[in-house]
C-alpha positions in Angstrom: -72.0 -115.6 15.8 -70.5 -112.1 15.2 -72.7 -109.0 14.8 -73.4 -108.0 11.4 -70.7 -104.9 11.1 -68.0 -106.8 13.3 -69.1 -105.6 16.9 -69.0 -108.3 19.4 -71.0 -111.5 19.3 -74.3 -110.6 21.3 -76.2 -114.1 21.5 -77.4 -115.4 24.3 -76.6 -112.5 26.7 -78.3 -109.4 27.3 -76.9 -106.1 25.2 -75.6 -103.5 27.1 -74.7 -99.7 26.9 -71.2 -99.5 25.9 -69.4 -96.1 25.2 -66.6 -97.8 23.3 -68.6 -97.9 20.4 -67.9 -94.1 19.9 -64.4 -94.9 18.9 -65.3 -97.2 16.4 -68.2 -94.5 15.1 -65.4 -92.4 14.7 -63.3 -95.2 12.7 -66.5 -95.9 10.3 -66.7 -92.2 10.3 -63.0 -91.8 8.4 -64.0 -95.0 6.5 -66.7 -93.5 4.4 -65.9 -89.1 5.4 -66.8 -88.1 1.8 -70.6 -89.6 1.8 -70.9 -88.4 5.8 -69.6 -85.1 5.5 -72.0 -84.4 2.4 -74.9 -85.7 4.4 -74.1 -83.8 7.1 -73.9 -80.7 5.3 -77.3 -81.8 3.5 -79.7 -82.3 6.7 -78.0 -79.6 8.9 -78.4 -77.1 5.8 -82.5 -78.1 5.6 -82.7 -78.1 9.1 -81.0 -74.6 9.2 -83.3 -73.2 6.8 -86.3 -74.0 8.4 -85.2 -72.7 11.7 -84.1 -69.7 10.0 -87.5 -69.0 8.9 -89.5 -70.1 11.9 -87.4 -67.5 14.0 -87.7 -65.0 11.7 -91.3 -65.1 11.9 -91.1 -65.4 15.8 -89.2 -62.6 15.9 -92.0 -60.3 13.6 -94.5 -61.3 15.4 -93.0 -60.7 19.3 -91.9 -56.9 18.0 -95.2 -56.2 16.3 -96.7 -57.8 19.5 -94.4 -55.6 21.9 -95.5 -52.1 19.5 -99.4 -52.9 19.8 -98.9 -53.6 23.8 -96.7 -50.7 24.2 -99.4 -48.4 22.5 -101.9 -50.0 25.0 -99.4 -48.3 27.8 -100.2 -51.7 29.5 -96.5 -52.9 30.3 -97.8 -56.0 32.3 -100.3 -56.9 29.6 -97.5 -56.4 27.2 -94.8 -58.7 29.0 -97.5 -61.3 29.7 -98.3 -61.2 26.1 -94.9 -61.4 24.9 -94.2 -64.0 26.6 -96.9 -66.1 25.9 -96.1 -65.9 22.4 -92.9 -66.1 22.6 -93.3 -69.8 24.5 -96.0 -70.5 21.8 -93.6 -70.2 19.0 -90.8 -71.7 20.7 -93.1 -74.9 20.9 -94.3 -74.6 17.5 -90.4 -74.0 16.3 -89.1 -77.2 18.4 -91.5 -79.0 17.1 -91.2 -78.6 13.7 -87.3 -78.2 13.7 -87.2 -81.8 15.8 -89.8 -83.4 13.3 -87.5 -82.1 10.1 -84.5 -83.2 12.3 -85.8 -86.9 13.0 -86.4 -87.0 8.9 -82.8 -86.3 8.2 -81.5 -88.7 10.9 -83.7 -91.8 9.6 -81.7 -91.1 6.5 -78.3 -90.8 8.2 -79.4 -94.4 10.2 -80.2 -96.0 7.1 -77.2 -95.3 5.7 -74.9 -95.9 9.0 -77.3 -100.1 9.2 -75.7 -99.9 5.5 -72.2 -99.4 6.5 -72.3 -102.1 9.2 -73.3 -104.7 6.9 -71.1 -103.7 4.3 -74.0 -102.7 1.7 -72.8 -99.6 -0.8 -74.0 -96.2 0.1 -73.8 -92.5 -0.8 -75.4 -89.4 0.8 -78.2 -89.9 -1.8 -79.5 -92.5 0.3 -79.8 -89.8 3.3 -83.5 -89.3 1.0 -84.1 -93.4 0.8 -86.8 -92.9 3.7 -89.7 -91.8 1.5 -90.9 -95.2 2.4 -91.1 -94.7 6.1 -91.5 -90.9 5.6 -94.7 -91.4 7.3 -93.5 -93.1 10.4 -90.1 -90.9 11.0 -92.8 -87.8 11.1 -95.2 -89.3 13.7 -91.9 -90.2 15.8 -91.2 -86.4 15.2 -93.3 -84.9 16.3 -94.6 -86.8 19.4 -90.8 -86.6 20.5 -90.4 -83.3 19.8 -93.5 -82.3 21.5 -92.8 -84.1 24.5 -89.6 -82.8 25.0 -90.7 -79.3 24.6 -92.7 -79.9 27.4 -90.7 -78.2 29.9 -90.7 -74.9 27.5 -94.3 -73.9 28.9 -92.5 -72.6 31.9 -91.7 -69.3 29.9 -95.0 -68.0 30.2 -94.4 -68.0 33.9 -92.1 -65.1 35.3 -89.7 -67.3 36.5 -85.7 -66.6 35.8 -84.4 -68.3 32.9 -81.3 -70.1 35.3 -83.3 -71.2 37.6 -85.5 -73.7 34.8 -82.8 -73.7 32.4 -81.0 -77.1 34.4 -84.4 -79.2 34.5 -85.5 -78.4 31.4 -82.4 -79.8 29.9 -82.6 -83.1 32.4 -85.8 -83.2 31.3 -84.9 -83.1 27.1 -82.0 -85.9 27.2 -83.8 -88.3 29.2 -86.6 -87.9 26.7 -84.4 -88.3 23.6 -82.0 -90.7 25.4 -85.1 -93.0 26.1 -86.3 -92.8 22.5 -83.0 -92.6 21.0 -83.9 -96.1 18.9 -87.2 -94.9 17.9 -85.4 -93.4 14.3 -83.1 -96.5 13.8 -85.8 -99.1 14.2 -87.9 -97.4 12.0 -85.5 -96.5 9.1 -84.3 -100.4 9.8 -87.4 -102.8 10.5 -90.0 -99.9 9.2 -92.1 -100.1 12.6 -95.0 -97.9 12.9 -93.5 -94.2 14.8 -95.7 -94.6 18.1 -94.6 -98.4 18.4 -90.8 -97.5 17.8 -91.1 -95.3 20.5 -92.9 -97.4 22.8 -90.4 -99.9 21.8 -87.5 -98.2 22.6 -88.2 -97.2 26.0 -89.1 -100.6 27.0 -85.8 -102.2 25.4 -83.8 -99.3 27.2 -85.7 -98.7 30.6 -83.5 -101.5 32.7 -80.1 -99.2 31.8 -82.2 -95.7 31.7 -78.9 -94.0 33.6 -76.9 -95.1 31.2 -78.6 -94.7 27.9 -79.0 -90.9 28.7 -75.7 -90.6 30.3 -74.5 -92.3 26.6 -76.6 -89.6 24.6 -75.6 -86.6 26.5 -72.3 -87.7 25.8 -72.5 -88.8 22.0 -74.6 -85.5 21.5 -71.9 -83.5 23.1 -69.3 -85.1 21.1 -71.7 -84.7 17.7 -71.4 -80.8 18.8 -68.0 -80.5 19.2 -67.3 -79.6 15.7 -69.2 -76.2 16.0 -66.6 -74.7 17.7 -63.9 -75.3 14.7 -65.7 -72.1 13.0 -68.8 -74.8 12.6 -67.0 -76.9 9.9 -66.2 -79.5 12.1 -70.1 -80.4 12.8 -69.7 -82.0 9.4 -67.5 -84.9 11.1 -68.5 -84.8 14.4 -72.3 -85.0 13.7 -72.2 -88.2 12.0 -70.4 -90.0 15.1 -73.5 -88.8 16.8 -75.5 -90.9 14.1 -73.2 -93.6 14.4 -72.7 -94.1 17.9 -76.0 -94.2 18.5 -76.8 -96.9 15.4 -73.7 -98.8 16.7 -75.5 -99.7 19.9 -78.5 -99.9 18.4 -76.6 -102.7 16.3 -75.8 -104.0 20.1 -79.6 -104.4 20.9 -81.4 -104.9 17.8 -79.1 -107.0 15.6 -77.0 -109.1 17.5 -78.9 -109.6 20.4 -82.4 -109.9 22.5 -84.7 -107.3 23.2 -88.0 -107.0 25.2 -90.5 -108.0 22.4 -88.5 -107.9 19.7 -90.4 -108.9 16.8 -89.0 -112.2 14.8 -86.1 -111.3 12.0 -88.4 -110.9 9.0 -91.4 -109.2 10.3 -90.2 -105.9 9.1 -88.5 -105.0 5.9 -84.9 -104.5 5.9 -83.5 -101.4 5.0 -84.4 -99.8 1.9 -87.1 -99.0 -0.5 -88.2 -102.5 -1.8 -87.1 -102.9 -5.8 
């Protein structure tokens, strides 16, 4: 039986990480470039704007926080301080950032499940997760706080290179372990902490690989920043693709560690 959006029949043997299924991102990518271009340019925009005003206010605060220590004449009170709230509002900004991110991406999932089964869609339907608003935030922001983890370091007076290469081991195993969290629930509508949980267990027998395959579609998703930062607007959405591609792999063409029966879960979609 073929998997719904032509991959390669999965039944009756397990799914695996394949990296092929960047190429054909890219293909489904050309296929549809007006409605992912415009989504692109829709989520990254929001997601711009709120970092723009998170840093902004990061950045008040640390230089009226620097001009009140540096009246005290205290300069070790005043680095301490600075970098204390410094790490606080980088934790408060990652977190918030990755929650509105993870919004935009259940939309961009949606939309990529719609492709592979050959439904209609437009970047309009980048918004059709009001119904599982809810679950995408929860997923959010316990993703987003776990992975910033590693950022508590900065109130330590340790050198930035010598945390900088853990810290980012430490971020793509998080999100390449949780990387079906989104997908499932813009798909099936599981509850955020379960889609998580979920996740890691369907992906923790190929852990290597699944981060290895999101450092890789990430990097790829990047690539477009350095043509003068249009280019995000078609590399980003091979990013989304790649990853629902393989989430097709494991989810619907093939078993997964307690994978709920087909029909437990809404399919994509507002109900009507």
């Amino acid at each position: 039986m073929a998997v719904p959006g032509g991959g390669a029949p999965m039944y009756g043997r397990p799914a695996q990480i394949r990296f092929d299924v960047i190429g054909e991102a890219f293909s489904m990518m050309q296929r549809q470039i007006g409605n992912w271009a415009l989504a692109s340019l829709i989520s990254l925009f929001c997601i711009g704007a709120v970092l723009a005003v998170l840093v902004a206010v990061q950045t008040a605060v640390i230089v009226s926080v620097s001009v009140a220590g540096g009246a005290t004449g205290s300069g070790m009170i005043q680095n301490f301080t600075v970098r204390l709230v410094s790490t606080f509002f980088g934790l408060i900004i990652s977190i918030l950032a990755g929650t509105v991110m993870v919004f935009f991406l259940g939309g961009m999932y949606r939309m990529a499940i719609k492709q592979m089964r050959n439904e209609p869609f437009t970047a309009g339907d980048l918004f059709s997760v009001m119904d599982v608003a809810g679950p995408l935030l929860t997923i959010g922001v316990i993703i987003s706080a776990i992975a910033s983890i590693p950022n508590l370091l900065g109130i330590l007076p340790i050198p930035g290179f010598l945390t900088t290469l853990p810290v980012l081991v430490f971020t793509w195993i998080v999100y390449g372990m949780t990387m079906f969290a989104a997908p499932l629930v813009a798909d099936r509508g599981i509850q955020g902490l379960d889609a998580i949980k979920l996740s890691v267990e369907t992906l923790k027998s190929q852990a290597l690989m699944a981060v290895l395959f999101y450092v890789v579609a990430s990097i790829i998703g990047g690539l477009g920043l350095l043509a003068c930062c249009i280019g995000v607007l078609f590399t980003y959405p091979v990013y989304v693709l790649s990853i629902a591609l393989t989430y097709r792999d494991f989810f619907l063409g093939g078993a997964a560690p307690n994978m709920p029966p087909p029909g437990s879960y809404p399919p994509s979609g507002p109900a009507v």
